[in-house]
N, C-alpha and C positions, 0 to 999 in steps of 0.2 A: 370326692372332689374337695372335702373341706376339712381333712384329717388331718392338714397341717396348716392350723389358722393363726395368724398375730394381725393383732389389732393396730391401725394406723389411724392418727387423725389428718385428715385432709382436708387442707382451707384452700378454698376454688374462687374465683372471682364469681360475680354474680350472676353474669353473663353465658359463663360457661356450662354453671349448675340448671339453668333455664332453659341448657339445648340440648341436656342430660334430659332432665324430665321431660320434653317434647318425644325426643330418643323413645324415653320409657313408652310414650303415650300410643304413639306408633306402634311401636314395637308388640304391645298388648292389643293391639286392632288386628297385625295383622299375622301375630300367632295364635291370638284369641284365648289367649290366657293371663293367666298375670305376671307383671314383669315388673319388677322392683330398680327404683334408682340404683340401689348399690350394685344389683346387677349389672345393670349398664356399666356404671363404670369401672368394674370391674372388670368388663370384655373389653373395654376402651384400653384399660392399661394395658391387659393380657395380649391384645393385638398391638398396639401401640408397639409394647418391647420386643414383639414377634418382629418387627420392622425397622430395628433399631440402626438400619445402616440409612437410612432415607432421610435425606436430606432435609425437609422439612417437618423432620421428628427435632433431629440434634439444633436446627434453627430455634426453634424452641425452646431447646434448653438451655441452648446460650442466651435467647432472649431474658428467661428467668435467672440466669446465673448473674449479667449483668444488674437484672433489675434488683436483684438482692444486695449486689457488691454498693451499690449508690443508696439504698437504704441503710445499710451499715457504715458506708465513712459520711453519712451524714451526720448522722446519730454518735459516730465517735467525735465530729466539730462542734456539735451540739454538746456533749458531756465533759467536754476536752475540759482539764483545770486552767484555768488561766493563773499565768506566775504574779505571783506575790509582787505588791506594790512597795518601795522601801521605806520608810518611816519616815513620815514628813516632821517628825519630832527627835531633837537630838538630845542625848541627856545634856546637861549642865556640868555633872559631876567633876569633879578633878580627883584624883586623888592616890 
């Protein structure tokens, strides 16, 4: 099962990771063994993509697609340069 591993990091809201370990907790009562977070979500994905035509799968990921698109053109209005002010000092010079 696990011959072909790569490592991903995964940041989950808080809320989410909290009904994973509930998941887990259950899960360990009523196989009566031990059952690890990454397990879970590990079966979460593997079923999740098993289902990938389901409507409230892809809801989902538009929701997060959106929610990224709005943290990025913030952050580009927030870093944006603002243009150059023109000198409020003229030379004198002539010449």
């Amino acid at each position: 099962m696990f011959e072909d591993r790569a490592r991903v990091l995964l940041i989950l809201p808080q809320a989410v990771l909290d009904r994973a370990r509930v998941f887990a907790g259950e899960s360990m009562t009523k196989l009566k063994g031990p059952v690890s977070l990454q397990m879970v979500l590990r079966a979460l994905i593997d079923e999740g993509l098993k289902r990938e035509r389901e409507r409230a799968l892809l809801a989902n990921v538009e929701g997060q697609m959106r929610a990224v698109r709005e943290l990025r053109s913030r952050r580009r209005l927030v870093a944006a340069p603002r243009p150059a002010k023109p000198s409020a000092r003229v030379s004198g010079r002539r010449g």
